[in-house]
MIDO-272953 format. One line per 10 residues: their letters; for each residue x, y negated, z negated of N, C-alpha, C. Coordinates in steps of 0.02 Angstrom, whole numbers, plus 50000, padded with zeros to 5 digits. Last residue first. Layout:
# residues N
A = X:Y:Z:X:Y:Z:X:Y:Z | ...
***
This chain:
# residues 251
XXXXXXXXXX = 49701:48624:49617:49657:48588:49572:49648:48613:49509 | 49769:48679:49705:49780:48622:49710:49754:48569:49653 | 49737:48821:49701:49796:48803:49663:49841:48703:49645 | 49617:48808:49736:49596:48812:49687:49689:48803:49663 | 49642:48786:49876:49602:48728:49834:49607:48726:49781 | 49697:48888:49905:49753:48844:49923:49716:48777:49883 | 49609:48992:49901:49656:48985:49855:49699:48947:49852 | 49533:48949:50000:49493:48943:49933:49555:48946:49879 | 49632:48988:50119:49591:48905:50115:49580:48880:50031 | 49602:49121:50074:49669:49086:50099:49660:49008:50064
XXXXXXXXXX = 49490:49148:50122:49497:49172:50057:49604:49119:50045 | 49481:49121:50238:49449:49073:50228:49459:49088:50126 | 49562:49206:50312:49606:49148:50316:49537:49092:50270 | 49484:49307:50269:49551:49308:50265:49572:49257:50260 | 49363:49300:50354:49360:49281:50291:49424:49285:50257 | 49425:49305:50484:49401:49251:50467:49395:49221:50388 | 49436:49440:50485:49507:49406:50491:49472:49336:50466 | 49282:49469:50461:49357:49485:50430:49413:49443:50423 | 49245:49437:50597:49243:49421:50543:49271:49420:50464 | 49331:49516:50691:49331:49450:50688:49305:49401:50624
XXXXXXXXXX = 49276:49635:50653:49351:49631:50636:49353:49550:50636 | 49156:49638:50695:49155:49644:50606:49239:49637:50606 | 49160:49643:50821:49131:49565:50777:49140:49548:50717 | 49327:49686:50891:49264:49682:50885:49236:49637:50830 | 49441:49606:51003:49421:49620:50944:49337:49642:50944 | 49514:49686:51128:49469:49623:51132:49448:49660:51046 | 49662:49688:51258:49624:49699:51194:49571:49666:51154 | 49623:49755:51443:49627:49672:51379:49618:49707:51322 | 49700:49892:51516:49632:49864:51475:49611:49806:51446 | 49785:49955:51569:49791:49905:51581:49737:49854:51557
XXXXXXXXXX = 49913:50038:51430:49834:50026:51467:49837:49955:51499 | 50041:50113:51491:49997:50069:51440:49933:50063:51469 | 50085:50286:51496:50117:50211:51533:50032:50171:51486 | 50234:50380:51427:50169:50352:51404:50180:50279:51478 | 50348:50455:51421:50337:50419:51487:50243:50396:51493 | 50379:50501:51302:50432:50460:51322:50397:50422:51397 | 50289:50586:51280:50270:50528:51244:50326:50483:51286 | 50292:50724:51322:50266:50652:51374:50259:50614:51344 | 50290:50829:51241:50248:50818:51271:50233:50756:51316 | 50439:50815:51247:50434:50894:51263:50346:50870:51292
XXXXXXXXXX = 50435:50722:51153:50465:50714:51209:50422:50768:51261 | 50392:50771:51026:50364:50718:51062:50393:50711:51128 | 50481:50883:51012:50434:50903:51043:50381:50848:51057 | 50602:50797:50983:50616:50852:51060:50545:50874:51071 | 50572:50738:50870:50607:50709:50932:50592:50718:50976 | 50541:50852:50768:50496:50804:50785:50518:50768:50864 | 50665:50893:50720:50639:50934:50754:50579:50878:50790 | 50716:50761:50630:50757:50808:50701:50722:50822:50752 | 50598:50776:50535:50615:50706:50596:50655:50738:50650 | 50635:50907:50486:50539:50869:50507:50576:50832:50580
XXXXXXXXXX = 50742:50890:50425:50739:50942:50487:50678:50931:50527 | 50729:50765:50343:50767:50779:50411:50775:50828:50452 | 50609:50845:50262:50603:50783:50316:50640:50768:50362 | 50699:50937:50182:50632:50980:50223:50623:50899:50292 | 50781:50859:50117:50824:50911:50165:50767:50934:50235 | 50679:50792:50027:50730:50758:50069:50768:50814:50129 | 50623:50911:49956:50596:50849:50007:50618:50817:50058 | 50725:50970:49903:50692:51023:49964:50669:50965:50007 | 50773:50877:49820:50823:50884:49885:50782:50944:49935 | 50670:50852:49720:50685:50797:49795:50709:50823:49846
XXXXXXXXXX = 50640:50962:49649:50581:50934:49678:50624:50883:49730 | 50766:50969:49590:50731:51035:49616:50675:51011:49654 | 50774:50840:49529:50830:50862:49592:50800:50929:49625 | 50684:50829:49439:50689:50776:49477:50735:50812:49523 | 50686:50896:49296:50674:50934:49350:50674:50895:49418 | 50706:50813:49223:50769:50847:49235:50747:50882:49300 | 50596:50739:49227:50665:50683:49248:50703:50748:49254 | 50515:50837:49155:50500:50806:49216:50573:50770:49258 | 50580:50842:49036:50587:50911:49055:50557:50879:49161 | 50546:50704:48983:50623:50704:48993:50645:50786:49027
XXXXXXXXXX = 50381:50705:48959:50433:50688:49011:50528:50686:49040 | 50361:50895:48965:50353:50831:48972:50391:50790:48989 | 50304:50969:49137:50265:50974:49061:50303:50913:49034 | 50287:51004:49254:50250:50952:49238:50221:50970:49159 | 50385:51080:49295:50380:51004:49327:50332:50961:49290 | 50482:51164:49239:50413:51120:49198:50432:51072:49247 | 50473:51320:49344:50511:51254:49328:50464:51208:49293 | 50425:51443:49394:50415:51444:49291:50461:51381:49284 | 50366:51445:49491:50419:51482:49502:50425:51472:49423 | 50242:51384:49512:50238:51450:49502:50297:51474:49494
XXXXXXXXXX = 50316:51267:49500:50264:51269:49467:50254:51347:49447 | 50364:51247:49644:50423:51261:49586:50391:51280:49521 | 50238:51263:49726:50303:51313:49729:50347:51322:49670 | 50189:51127:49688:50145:51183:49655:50207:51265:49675 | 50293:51057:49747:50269:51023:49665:50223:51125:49648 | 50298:51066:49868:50328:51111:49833:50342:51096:49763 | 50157:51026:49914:50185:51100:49914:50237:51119:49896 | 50175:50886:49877:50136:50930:49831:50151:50995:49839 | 50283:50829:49965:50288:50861:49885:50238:50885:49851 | 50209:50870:50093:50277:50912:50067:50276:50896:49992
XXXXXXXXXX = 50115:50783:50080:50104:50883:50087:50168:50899:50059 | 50199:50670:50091:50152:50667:50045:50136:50758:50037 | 50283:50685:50210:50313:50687:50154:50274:50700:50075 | 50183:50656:50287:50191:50732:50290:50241:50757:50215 | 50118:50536:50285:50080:50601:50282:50115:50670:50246 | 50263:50497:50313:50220:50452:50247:50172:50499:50231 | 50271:50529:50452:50314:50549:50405:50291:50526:50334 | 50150:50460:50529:50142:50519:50509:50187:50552:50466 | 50184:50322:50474:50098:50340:50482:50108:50437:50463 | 50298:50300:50535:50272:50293:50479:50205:50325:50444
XXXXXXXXXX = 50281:50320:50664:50316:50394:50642:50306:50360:50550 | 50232:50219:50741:50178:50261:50713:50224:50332:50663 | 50350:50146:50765:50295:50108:50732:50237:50164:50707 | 50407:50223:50865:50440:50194:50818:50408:50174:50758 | 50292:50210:50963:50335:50277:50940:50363:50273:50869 | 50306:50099:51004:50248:50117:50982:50276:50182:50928 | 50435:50087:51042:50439:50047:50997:50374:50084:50978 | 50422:50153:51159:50466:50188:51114:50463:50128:51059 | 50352:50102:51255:50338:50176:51196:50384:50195:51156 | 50320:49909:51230:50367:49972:51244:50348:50049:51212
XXXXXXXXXX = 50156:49863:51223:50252:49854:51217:50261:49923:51226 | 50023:49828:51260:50086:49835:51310:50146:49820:51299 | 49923:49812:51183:49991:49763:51180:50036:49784:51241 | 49859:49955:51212:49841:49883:51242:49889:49815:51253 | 49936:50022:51148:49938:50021:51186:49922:49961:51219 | 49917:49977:50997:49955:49950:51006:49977:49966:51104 | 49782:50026:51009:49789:49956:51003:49852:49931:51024 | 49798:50165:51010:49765:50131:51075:49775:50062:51052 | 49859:50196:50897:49916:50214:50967:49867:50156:51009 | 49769:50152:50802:49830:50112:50808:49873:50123:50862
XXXXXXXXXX = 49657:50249:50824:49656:50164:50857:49719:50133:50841 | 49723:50370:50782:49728:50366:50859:49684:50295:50879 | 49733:50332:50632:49820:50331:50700:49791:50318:50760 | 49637:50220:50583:49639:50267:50608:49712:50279:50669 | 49656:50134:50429:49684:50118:50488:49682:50192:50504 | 49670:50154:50278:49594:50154:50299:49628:50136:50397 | 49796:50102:50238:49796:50188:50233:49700:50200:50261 | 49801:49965:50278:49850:49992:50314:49814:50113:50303 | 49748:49933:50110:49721:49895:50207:49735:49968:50260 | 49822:49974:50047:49765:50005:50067:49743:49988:50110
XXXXXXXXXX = 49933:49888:50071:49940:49958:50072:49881:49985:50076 | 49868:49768:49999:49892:49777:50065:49905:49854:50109 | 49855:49811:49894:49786:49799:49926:49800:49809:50004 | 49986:49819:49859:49954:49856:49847:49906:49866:49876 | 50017:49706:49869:50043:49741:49888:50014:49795:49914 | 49954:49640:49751:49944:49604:49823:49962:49656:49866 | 50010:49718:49638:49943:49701:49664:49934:49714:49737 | 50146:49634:49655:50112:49713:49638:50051:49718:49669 | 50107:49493:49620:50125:49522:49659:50122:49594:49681 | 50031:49528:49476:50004:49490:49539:50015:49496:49600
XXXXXXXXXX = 50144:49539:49393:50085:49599:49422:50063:49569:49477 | 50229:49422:49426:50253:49476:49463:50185:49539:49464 | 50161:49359:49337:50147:49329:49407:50179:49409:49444 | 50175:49424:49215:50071:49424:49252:50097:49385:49315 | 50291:49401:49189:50257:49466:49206:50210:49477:49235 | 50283:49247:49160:50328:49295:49211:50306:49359:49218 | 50203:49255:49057:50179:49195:49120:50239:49254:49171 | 50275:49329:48949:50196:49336:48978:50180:49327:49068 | 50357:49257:48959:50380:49300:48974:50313:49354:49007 | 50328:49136:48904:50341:49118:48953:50354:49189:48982
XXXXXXXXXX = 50264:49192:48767:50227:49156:48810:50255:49147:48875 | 50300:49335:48689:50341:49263:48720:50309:49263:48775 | 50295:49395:48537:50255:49369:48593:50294:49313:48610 | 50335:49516:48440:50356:49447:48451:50299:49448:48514 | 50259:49601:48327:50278:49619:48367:50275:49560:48412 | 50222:49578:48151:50270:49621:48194:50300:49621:48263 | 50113:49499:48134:50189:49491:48107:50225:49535:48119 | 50022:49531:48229:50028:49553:48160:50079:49562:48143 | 50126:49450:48351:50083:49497:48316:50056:49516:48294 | 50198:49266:48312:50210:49363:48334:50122:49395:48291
XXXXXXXXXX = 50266:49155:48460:50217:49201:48398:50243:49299:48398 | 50379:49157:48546:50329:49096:48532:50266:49099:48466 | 50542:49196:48571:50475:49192:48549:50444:49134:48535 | 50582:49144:48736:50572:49130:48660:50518:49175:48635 | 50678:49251:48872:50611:49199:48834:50611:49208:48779 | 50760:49373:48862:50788:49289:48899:50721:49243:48878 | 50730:49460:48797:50759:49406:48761:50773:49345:48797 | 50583:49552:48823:50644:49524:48856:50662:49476:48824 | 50487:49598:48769:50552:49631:48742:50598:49607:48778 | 50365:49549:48783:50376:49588:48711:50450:49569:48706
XXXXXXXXXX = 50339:49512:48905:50296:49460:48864:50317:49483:48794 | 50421:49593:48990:50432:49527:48973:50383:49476:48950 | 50355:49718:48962:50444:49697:48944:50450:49648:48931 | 50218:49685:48973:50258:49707:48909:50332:49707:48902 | 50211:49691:49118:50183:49625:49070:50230:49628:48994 | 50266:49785:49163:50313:49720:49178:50289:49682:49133 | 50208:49905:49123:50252:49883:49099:50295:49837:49125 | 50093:49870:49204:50072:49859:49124:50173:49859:49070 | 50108:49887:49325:50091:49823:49304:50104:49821:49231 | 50130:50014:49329:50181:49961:49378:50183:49905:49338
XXXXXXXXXX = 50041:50098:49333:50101:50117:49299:50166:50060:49325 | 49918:50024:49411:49948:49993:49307:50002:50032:49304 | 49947:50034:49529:49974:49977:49504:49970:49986:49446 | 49880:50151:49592:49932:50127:49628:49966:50079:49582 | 49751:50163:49516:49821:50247:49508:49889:50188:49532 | 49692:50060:49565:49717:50072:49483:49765:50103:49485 | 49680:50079:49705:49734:50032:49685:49742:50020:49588 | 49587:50205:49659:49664:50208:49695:49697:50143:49688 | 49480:50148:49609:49509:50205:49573:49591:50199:49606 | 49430:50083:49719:49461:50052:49666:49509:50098:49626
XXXXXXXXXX = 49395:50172:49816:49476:50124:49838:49472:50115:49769 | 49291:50250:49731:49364:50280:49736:49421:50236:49791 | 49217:50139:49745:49243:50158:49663:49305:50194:49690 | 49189:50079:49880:49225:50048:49808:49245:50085:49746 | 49122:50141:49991:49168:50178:49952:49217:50152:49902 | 49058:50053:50058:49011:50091:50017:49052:50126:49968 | 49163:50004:50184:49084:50010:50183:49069:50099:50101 | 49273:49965:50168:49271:50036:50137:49202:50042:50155 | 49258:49818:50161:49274:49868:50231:49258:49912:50230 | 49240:49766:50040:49184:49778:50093:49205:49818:50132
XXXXXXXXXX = 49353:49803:49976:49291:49850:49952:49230:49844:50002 | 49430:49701:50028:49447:49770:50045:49377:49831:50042 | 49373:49593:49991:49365:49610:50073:49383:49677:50087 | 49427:49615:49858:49342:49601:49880:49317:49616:49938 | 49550:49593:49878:49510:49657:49854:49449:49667:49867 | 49533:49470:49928:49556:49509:49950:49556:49604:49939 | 49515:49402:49800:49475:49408:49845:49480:49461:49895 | 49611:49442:49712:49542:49460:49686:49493:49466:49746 | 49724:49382:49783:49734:49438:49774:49645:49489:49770 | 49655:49228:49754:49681:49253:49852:49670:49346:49835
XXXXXXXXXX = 49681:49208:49630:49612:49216:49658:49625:49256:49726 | 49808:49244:49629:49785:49262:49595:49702:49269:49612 | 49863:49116:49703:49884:49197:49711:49842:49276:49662 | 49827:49021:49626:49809:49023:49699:49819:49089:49705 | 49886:49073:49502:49825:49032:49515:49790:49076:49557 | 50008:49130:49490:49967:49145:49439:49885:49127:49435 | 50088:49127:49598:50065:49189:49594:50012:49182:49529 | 50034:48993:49707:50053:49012:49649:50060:49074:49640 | 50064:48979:49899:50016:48990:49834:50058:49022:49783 | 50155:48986:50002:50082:48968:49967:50055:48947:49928
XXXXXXXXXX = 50222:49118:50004:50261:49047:50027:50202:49013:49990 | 50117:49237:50004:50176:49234:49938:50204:49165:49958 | 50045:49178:50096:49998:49180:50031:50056:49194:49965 | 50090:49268:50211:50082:49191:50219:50081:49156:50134 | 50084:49395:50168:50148:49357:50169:50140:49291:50175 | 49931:49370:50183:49982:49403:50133:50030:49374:50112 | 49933:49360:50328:49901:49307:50279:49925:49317:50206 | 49978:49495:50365:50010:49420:50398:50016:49390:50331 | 49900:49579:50316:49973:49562:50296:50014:49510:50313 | 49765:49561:50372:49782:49552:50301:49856:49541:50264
XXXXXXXXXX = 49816:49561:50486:49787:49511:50476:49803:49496:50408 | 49824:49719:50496:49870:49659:50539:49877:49602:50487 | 49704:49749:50462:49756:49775:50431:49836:49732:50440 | 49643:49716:50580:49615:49710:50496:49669:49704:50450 | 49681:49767:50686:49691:49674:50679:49672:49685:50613 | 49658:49920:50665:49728:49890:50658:49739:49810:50621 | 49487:49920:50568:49546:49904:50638:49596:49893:50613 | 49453:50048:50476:49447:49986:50491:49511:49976:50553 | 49360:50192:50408:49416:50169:50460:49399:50075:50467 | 49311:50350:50363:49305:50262:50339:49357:50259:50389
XXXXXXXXXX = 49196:50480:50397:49281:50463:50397:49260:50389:50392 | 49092:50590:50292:49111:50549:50328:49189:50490:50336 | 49085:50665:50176:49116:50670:50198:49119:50639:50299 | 48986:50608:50075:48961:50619:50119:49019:50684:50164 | 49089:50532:49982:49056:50581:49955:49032:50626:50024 | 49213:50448:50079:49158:50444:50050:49135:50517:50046 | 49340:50456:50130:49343:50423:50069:49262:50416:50065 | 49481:50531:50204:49403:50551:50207:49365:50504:50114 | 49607:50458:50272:49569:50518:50221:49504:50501:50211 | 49622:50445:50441:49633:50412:50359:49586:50466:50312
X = 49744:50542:50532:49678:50513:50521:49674:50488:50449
***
C-alpha cells in the first residue's frame, strides 16, 4: 500500500493510468524537448500535477522529491560549472573560484533530468498495489507477467525495512554507521551483504508461497477497464503540459 502521506492519517493513492501516463509522456518529453527550456517547464509542470494528485499533501511530496534530488543535483551543477576541465573558463568568482558557463548549461540540463525522474518515481510510489493487480488484471495479460511486474512494488518495500532494520542492528552492535563520512563508506559491506544475502533468500522463499497460494492459476477479469474522470483528466493535462513545453521550446 502507498504510505500514508497526510497528517490525518488517511491513505493518498492515484491510478495506475496516472502513473502510466506520466512515464509514457516523460520518456516522450526526453526525445522532445530541450532539457533546459521545454524540459524544464514540462518537469515544473509536472510537479505541479504531482502536488495536485497528492490532494492536499504538497509539503511532504515536496519535502521528498528534495530528499530525492539535491544530493544528486547540486553536485552535477558544481562539477561541471566549477571543476570539469573539459569547459572553459569563462569568469571567476571572487577571483577564486573559475566558472564555466558551458559546464553550468551541462549540469542544469542533466539536474533537469534527475528531476524528471524523480517526479516520475513519485508518480509510481502514490499507486495502490491492490489497484495495480486489478488494473493490470483487467489488461488481461498473462499472471505471470502481472507477477513479474508487481514483485517491484513489493521487493523495493521490503528491501527499504530491511536496511533500516539492520541500519539500527549494526547501530546497537557499536558499528559507526552513522558517524562520519569515510567511518560510513567503511562500514558499507556490514550494511549490504546482510541486505543483499537477506533479499535472495526473500525472492527464493517468496516463489513457492505465491504459488502455494494460487497466484500461478489467477484467471483475469472479464470486466472492460474504464478510466475514471479525475484520471482522464490528468492524463489530459499531461499531454497538455507536453503541448506548453513544446511552445515554449519553440519560442
Amino acid at each position: 500500500m502507498p504510505e500514508d502521506c497526510s497528517e490525518g492519517g488517511s491513505k493518498v493513492s492515484i491510478s495506475p493510468a496516472v502513473a502510466g501516463t506520466a512515464t509514457i509522456i516523460s520518456v516522450v518529453s526526453l526525445f522532445l524537448l530541450s532539457p533546459r527550456w521545454g524540459g524544464m517547464v514540462f518537469t515544473a509542470l509536472l510537479i505541479v500535477l504531482l502536488l495536485l494528485a497528492g490532494r492536499g499533501n504538497g509539503v511532504r511530496l515536496g519535502r521528498r522529491l528534495i530528499a530525492w534530488t539535491v544530493p544528486f543535483v547540486l553536485p552535477l551543477i558544481v562539477v561541471h560549472g566549477v571543476l570539469n576541465a573539459q569547459f572553459p573558463i569563462t569568469s571567476w568568482w571572487l577571483d577564486t573560484i573559475p566558472i564555466r558557463s558551458a559546464g553550468l548549461a551541462f549540469g542544469s540540463a542533466l539536474a533537469v533530468r534527475v528531476l524528471l525522474f524523480s517526479v516520475v518515481a513519485a508518480h509510481w510510489l502514490l499507486v495502490d498495489r491492490d489497484t495495480m493487480v486489478e488494473a493490470l488484471l483487467r489488461l488481461r495479460l498473462p499472471t505471470p507477467l502481472i507477477m513479474m511486474a508487481l514483485q517491484g512494488f513489493v521487493m523495493g518495500r521490503l528491501v527499504q525495512d530491511r536496511i533500516q532494520a539492520i541500519h539500527l542492528a549494526q547501530r546497537a552492535r557499536g558499528i559507526p554507521v552513522s558517524a562520519s563520512l569515510v567511518q560510513r563508506i567503511m562500514s558499507i559491506p556490514a550494511l549490504l551483504v546482510p541486505v543483499v544475502v537477506g533479499t535472495f533468500i526473500e525472492a527464493e522463499a517468496r516463489v513457492s508461497v505465491l504459488l502455494a497460494h494460487g497466484y500461478g492459476r489467477l484467471e483475469p477479469s472479464i470486466q472492460a477497464a474504464r478510466l475514471e474522470f479525475r484520471t482522464e483528466i490528468l492524463a489530459i493535462a499531461m499531454l497538455a503540459c507536453l503541448a506548453f513545453a513544446l511552445i515554449v521550446d519553440r519560442f
